[in-house]
PDB file as gemmi writes it, atoms N, CA and C in Angstrom:
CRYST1    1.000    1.000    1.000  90.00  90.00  90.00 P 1                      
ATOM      1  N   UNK A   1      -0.006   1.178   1.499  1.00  0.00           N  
ATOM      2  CA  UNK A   1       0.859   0.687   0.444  1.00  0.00           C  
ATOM      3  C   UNK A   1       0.140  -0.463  -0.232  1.00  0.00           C  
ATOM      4  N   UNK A   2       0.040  -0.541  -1.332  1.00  0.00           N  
ATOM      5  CA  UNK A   2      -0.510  -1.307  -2.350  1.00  0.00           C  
ATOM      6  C   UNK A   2       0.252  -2.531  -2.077  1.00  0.00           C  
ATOM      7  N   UNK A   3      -0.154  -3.804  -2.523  1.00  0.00           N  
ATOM      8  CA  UNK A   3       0.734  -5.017  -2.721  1.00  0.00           C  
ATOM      9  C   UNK A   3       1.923  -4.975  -3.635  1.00  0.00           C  
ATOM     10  N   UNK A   4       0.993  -3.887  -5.154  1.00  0.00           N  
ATOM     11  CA  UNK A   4       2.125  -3.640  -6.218  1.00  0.00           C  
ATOM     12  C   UNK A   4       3.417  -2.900  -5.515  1.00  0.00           C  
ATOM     13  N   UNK A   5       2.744  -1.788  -5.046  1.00  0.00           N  
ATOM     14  CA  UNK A   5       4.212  -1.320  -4.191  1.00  0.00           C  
ATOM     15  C   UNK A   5       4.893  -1.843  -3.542  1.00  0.00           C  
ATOM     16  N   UNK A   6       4.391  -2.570  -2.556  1.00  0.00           N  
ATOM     17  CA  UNK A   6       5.596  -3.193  -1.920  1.00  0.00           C  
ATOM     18  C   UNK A   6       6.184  -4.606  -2.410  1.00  0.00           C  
ATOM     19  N   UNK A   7       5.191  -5.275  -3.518  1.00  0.00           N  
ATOM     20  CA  UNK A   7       6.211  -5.784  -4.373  1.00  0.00           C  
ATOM     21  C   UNK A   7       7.502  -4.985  -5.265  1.00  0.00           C  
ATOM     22  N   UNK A   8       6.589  -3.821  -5.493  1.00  0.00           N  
ATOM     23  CA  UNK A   8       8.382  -2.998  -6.339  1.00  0.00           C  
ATOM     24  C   UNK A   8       9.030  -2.946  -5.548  1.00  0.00           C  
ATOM     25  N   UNK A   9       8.901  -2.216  -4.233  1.00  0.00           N  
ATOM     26  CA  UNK A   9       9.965  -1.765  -3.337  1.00  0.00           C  
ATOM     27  C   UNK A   9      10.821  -3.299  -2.925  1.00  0.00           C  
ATOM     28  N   UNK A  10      10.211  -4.492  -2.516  1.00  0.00           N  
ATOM     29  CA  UNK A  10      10.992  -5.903  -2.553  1.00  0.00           C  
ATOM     30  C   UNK A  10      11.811  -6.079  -3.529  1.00  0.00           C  
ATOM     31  N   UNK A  11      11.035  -6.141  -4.926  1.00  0.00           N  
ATOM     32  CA  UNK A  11      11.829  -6.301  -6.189  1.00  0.00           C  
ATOM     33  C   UNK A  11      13.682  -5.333  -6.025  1.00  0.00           C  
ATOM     34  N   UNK A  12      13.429  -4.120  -5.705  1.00  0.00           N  
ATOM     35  CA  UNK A  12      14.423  -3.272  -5.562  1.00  0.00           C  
ATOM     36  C   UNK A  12      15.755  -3.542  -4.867  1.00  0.00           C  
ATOM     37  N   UNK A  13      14.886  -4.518  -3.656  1.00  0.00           N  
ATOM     38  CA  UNK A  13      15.939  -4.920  -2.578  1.00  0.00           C  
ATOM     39  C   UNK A  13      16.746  -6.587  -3.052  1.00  0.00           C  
ATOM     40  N   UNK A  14      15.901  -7.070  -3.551  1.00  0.00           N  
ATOM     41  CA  UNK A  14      16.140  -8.568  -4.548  1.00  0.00           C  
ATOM     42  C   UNK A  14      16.997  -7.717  -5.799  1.00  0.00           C  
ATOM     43  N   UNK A  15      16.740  -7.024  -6.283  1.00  0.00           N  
ATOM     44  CA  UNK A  15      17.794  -6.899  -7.179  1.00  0.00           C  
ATOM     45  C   UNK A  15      19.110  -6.160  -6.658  1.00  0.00           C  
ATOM     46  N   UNK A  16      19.048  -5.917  -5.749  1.00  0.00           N  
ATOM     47  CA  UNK A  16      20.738  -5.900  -5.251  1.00  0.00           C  
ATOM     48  C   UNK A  16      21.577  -6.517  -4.445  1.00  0.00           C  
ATOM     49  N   UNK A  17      20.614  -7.428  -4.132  1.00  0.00           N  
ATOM     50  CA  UNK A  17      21.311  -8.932  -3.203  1.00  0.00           C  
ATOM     51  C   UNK A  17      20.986 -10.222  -4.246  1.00  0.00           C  
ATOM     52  N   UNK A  18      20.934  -9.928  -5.568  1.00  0.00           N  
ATOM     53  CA  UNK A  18      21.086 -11.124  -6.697  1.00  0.00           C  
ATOM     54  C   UNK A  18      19.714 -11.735  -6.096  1.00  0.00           C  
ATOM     55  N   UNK A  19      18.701 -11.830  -5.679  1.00  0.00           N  
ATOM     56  CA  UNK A  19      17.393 -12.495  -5.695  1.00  0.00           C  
ATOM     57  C   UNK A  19      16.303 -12.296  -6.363  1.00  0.00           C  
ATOM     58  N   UNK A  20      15.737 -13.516  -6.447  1.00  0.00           N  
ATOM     59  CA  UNK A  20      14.629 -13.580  -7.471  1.00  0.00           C  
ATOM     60  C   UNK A  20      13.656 -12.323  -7.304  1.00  0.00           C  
ATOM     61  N   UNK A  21      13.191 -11.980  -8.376  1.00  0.00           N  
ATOM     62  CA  UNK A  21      12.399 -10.962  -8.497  1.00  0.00           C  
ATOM     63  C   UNK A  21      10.840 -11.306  -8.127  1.00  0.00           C  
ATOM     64  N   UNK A  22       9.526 -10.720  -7.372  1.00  0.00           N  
ATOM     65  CA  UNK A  22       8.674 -11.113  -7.115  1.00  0.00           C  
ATOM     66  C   UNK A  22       7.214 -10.733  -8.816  1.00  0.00           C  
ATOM     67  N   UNK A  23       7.041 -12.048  -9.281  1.00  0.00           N  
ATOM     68  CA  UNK A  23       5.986 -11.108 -10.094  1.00  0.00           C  
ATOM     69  C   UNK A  23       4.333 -11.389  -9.738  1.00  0.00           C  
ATOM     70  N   UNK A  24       3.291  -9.945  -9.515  1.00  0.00           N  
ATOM     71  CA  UNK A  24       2.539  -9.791  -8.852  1.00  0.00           C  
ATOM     72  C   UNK A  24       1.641 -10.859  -9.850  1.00  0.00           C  
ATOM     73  N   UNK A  25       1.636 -11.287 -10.963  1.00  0.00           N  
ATOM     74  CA  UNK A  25       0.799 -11.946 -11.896  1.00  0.00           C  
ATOM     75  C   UNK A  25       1.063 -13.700 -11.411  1.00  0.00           C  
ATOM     76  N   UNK A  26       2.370 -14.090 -10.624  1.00  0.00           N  
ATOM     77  CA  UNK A  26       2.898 -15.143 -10.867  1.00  0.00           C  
ATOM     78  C   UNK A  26       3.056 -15.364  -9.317  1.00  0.00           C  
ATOM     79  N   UNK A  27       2.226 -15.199  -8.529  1.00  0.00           N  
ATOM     80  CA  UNK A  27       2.209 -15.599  -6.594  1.00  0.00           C  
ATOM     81  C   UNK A  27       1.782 -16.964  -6.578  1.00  0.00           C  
ATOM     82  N   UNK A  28       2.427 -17.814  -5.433  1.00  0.00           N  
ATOM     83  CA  UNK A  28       2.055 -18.642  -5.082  1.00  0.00           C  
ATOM     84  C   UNK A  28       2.214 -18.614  -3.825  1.00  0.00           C  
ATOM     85  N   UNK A  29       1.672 -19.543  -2.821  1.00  0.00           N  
ATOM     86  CA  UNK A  29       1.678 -19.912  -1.711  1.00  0.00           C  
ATOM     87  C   UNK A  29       2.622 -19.917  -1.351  1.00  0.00           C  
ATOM     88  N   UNK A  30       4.435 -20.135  -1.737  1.00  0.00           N  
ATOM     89  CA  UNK A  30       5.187 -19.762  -1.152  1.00  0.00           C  
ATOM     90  C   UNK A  30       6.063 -18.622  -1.283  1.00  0.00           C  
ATOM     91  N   UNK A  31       5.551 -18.220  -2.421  1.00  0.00           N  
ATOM     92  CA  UNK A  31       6.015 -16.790  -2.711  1.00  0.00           C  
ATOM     93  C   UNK A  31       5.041 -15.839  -1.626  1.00  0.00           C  
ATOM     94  N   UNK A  32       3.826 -16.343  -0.929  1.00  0.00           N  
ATOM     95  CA  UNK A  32       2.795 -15.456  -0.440  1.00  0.00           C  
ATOM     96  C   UNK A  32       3.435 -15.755   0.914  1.00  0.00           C  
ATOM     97  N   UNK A  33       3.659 -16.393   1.270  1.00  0.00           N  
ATOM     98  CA  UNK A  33       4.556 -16.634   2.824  1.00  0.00           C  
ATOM     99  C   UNK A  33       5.383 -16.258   2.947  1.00  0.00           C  
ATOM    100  N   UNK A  34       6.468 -15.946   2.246  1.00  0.00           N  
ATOM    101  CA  UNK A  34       7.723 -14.700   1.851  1.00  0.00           C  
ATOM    102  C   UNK A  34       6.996 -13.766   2.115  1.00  0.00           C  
ATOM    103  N   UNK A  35       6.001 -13.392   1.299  1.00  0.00           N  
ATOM    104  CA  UNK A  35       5.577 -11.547   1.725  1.00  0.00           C  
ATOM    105  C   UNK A  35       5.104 -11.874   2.830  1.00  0.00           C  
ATOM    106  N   UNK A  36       4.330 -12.344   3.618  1.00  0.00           N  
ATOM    107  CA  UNK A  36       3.419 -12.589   4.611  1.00  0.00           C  
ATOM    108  C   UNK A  36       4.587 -12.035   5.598  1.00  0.00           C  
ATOM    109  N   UNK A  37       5.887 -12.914   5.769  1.00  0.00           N  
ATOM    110  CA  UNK A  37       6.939 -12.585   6.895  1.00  0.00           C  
ATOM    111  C   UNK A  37       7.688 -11.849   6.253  1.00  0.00           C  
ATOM    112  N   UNK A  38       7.649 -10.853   5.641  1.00  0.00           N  
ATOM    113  CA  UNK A  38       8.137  -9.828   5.108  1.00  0.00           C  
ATOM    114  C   UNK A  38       7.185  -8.735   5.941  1.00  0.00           C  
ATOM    115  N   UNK A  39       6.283  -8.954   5.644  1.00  0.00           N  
ATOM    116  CA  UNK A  39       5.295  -7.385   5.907  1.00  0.00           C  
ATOM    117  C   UNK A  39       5.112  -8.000   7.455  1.00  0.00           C  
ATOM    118  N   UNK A  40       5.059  -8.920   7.983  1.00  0.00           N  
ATOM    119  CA  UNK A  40       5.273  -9.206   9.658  1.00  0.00           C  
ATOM    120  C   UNK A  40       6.675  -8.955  10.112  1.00  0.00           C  
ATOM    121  N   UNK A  41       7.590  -8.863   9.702  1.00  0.00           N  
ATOM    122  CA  UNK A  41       8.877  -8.611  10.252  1.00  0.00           C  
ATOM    123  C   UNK A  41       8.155  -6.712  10.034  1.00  0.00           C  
ATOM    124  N   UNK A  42       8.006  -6.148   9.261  1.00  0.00           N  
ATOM    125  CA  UNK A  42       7.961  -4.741   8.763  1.00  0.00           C  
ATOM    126  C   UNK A  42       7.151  -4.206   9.560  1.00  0.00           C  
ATOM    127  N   UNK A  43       6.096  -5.217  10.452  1.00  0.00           N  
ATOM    128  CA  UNK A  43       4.985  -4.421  11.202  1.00  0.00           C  
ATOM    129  C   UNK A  43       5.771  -4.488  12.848  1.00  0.00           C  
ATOM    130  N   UNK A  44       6.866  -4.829  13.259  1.00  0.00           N  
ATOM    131  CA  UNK A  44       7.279  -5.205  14.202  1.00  0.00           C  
ATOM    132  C   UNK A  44       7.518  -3.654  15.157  1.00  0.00           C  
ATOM    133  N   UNK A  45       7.287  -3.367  16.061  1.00  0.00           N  
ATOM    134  CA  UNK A  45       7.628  -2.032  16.757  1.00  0.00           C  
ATOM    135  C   UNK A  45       8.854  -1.320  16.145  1.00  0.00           C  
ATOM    136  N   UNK A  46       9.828  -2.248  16.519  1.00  0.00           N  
ATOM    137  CA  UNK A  46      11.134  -1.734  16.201  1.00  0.00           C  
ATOM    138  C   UNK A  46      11.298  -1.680  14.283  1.00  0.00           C  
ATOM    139  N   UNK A  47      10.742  -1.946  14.081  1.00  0.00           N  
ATOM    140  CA  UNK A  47      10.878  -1.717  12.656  1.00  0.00           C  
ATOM    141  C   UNK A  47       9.390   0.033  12.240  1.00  0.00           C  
ATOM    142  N   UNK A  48       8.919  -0.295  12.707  1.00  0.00           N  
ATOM    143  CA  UNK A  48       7.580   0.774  12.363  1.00  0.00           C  
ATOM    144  C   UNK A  48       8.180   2.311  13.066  1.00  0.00           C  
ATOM    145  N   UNK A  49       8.721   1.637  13.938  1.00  0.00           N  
ATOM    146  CA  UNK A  49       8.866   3.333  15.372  1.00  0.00           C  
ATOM    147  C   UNK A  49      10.664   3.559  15.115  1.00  0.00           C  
ATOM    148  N   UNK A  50      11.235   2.860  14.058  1.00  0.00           N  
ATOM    149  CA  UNK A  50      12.577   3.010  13.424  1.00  0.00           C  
ATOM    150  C   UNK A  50      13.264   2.908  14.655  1.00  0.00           C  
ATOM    151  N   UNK A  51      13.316   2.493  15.636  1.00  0.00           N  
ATOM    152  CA  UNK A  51      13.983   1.869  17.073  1.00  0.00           C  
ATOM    153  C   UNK A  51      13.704   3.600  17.714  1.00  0.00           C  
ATOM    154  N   UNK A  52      12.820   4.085  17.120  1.00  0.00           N  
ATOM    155  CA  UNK A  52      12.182   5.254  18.802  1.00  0.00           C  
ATOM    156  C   UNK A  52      12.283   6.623  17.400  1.00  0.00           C  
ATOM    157  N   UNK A  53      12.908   6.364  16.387  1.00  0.00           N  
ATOM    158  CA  UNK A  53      13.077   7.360  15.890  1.00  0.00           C  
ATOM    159  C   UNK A  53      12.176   8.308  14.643  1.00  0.00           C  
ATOM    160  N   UNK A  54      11.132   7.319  14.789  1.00  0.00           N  
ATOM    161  CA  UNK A  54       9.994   7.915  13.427  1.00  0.00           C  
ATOM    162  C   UNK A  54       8.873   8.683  14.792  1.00  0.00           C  
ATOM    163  N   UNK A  55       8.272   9.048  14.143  1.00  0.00           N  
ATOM    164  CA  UNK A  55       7.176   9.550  14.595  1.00  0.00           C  
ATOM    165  C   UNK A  55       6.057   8.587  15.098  1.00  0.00           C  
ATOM    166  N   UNK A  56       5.138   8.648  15.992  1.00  0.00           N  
ATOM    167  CA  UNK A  56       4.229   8.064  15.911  1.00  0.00           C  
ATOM    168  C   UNK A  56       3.231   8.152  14.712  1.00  0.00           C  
ATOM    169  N   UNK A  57       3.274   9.154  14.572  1.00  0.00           N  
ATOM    170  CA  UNK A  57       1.766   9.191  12.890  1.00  0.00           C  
ATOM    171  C   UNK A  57       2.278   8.528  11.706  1.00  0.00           C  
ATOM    172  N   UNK A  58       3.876   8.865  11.477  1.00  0.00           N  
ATOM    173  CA  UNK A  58       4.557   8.280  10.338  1.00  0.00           C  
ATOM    174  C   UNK A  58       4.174   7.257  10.643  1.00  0.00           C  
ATOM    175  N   UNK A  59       4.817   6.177  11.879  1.00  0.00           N  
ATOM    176  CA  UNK A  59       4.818   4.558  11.782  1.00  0.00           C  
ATOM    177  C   UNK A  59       2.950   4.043  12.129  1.00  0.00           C  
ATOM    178  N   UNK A  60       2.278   5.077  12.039  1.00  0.00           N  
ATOM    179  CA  UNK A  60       0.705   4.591  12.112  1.00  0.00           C  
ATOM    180  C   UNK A  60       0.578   4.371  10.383  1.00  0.00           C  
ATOM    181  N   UNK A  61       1.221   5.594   9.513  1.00  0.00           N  
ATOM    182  CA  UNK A  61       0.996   5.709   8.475  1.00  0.00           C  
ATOM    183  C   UNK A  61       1.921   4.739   7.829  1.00  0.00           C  
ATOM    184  N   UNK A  62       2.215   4.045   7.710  1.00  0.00           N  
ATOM    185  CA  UNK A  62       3.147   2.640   7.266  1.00  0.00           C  
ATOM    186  C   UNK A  62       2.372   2.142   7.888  1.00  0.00           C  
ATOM    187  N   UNK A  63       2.321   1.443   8.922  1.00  0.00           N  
ATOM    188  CA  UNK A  63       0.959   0.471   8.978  1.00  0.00           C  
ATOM    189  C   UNK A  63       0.396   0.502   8.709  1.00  0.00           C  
ATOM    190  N   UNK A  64      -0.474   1.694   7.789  1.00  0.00           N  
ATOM    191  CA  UNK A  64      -1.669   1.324   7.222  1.00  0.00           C  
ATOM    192  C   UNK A  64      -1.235   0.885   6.103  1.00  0.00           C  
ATOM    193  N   UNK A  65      -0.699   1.278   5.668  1.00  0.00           N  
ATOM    194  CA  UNK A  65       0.349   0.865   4.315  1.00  0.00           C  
ATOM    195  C   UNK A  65       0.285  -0.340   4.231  1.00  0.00           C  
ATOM    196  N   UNK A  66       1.304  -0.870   5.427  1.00  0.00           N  
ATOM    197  CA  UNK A  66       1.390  -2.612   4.825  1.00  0.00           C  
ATOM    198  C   UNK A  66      -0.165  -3.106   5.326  1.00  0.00           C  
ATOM    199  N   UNK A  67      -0.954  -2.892   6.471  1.00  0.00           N  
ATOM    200  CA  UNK A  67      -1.901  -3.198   6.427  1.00  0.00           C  
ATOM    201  C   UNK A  67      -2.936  -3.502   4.889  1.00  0.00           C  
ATOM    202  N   UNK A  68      -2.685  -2.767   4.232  1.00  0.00           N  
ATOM    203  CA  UNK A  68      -3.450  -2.563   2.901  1.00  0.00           C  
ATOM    204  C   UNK A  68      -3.018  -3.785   2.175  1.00  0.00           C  
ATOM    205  N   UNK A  69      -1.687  -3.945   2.315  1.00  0.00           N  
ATOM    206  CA  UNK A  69      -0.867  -4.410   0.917  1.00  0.00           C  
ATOM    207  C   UNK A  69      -1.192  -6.279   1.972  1.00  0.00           C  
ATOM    208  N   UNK A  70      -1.702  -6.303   3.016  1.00  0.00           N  
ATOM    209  CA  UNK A  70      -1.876  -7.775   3.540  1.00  0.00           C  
ATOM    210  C   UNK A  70      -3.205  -8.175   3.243  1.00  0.00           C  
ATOM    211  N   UNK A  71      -3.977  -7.044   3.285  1.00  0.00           N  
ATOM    212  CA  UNK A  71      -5.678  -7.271   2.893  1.00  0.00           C  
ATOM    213  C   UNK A  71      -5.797  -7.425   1.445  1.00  0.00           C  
ATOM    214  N   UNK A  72      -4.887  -6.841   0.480  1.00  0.00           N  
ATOM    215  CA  UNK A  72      -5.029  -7.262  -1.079  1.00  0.00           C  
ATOM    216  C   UNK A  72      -4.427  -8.679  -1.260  1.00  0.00           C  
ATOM    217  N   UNK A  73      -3.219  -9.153  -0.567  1.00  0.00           N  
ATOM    218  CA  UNK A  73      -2.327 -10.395  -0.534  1.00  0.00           C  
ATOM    219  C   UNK A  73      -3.820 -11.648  -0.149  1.00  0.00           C  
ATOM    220  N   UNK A  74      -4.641 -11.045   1.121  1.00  0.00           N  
ATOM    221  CA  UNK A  74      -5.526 -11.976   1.596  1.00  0.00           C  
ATOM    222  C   UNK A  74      -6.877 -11.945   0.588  1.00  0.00           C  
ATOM    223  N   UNK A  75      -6.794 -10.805  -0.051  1.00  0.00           N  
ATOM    224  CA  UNK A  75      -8.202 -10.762  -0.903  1.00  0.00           C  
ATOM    225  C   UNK A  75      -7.771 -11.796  -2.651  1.00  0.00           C  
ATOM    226  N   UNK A  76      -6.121 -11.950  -3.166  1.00  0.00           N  
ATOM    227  CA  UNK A  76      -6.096 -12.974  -3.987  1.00  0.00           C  
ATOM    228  C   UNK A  76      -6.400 -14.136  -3.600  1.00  0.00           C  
ATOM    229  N   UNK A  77      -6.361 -14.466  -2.350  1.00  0.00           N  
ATOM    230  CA  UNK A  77      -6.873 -16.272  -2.034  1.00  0.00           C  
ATOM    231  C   UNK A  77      -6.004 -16.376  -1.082  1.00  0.00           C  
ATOM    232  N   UNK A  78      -5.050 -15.604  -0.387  1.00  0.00           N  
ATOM    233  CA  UNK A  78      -3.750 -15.968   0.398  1.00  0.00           C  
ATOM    234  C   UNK A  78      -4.071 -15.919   2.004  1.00  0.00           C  
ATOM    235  N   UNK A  79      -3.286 -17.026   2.495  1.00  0.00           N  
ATOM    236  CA  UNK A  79      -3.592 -17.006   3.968  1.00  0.00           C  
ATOM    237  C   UNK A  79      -2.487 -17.378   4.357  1.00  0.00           C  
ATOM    238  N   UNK A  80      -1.805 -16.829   5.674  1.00  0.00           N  
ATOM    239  CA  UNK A  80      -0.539 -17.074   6.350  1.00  0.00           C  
ATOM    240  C   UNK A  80      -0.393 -18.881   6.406  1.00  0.00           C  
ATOM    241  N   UNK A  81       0.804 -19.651   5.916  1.00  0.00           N  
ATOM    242  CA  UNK A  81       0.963 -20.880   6.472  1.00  0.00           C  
ATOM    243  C   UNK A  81       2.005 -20.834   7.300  1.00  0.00           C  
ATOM    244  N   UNK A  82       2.803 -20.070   7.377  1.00  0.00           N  
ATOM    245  CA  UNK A  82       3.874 -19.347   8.580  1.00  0.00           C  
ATOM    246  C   UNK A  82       3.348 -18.787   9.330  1.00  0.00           C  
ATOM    247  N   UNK A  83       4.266 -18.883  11.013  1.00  0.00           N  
ATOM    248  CA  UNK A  83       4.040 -17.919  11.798  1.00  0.00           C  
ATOM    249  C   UNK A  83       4.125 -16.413  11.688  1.00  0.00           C  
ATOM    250  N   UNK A  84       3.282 -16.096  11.936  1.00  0.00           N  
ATOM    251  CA  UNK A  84       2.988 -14.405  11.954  1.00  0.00           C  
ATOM    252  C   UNK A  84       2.452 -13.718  13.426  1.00  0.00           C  
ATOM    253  N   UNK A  85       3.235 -12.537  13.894  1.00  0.00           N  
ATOM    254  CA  UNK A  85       3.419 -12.284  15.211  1.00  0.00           C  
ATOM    255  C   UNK A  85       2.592 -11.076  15.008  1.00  0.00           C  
ATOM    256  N   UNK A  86       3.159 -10.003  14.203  1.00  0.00           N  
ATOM    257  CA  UNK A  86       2.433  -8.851  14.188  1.00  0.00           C  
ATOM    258  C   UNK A  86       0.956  -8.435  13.582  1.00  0.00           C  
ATOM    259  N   UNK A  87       0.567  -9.334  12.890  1.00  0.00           N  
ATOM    260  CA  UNK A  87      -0.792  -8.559  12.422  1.00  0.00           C  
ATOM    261  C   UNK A  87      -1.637 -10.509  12.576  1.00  0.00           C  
ATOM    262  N   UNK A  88      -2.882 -10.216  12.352  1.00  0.00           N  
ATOM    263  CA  UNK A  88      -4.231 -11.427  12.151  1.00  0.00           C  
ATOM    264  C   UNK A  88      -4.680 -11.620  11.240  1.00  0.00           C  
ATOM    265  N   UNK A  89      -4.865 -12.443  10.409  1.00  0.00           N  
ATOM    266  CA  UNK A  89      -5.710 -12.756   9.042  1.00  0.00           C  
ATOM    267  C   UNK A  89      -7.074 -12.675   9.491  1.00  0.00           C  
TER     268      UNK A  89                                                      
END                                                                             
């Protein structure tokens, strides 16, 4: 998953709980720590393996996904200033 994507797919979820919209031109350091524990909550077992119910290849294939979309987040200049459990910069 691209960064753009999973900024749309965020954007999607912010626009139906009234929250700010993310724009990929307009990141900052704390907008990048929002995604950071966004895509670390998303890499969490129970979130990847849908609590036992995805597949193993599916939830490999979403991890690579957000994997991608953390290596483009880290390739604009961004580095975790929050704790992060599931993945390493």
């Amino acid at each position: 998953m691209s960064l753009e994507r999973f900024i749309a797919e965020e954007n999607m979820f912010a626009d139906v709980y009234d929250e700010l919209q993310i724009d990929i031109n307009a990141i900052d350091q704390k907008v990048a720590d929002t995604m950071f524990q966004r895509l670390d909550s998303n890499l969490s077992p129970e979130f990847l393996f849908a609590d036992g119910e995805r597949p193993r290849a599916k939830a490999m294939a979403l991890k690579k996904k957000y994997d991608k979309a953390i290596a483009e987040l880290v390739k604009k200049g961004f580095r975790p200033t929050v704790e992060v459990y599931n993945f390493k910069v």
